[in-house]
C-alpha positions in Angstrom: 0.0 0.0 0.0 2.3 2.4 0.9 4.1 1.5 -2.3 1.3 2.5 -4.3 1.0 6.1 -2.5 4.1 6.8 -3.0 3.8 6.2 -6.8 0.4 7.9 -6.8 2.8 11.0 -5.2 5.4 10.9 -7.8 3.4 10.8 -10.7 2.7 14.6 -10.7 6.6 15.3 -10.9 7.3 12.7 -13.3 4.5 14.6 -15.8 5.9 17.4 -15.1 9.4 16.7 -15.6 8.4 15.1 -19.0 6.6 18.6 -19.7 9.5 20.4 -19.0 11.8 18.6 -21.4 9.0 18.6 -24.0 8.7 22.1 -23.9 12.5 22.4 -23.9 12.8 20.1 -27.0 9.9 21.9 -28.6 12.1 25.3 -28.0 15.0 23.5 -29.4 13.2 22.3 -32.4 12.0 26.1 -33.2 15.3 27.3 -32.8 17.2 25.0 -35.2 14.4 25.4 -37.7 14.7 29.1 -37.8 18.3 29.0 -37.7 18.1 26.7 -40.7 16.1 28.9 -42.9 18.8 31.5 -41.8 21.2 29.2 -43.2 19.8 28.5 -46.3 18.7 32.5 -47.1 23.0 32.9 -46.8 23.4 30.2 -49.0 21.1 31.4 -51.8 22.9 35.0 -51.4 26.2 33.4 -51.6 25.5 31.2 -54.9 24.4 34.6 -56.0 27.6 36.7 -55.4 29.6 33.2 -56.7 27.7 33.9 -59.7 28.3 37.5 -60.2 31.9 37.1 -59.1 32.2 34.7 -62.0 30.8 36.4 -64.3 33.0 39.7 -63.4 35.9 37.1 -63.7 35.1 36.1 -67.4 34.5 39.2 -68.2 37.8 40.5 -67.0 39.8 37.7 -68.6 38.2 38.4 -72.1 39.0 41.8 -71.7 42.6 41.0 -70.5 42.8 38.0 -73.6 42.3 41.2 -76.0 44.7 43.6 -74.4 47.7 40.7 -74.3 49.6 40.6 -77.1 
């Protein structure tokens, strides 16, 4: 019996803990989702300056090509 009451007593914390750490992973999730989107809005800006710097780099060689002799 006094078995039982004692895990009758516990019960509340042990929901609670397993709230808690929920709630924390929850939080975690959110933050690792925004800080993924974060991620890929760099990555999109950097494939577009990789581009651009490319394309200033061809340009600058053709342009070099026809001033070498």
């Amino acid at each position: 019996m006094a078995h039982r009451e004692q895990t009758i007593d516990t019960a509340p914390d042990v929901s609670f803990a397993l709230e808690a750490k929920n709630h924390r992973l929850q939080t975690l999730v959110g933050e690792l989702l925004a800080t993924n989107q974060e991620l890929r809005f760099k990555v999109v800006e950097l494939e577009k300056q990789t581009k651009n710097l490319e394309r200033g780099l061809a340009e600058t060689s053709a342009a070099a090509g026809a001033l070498w002799p």
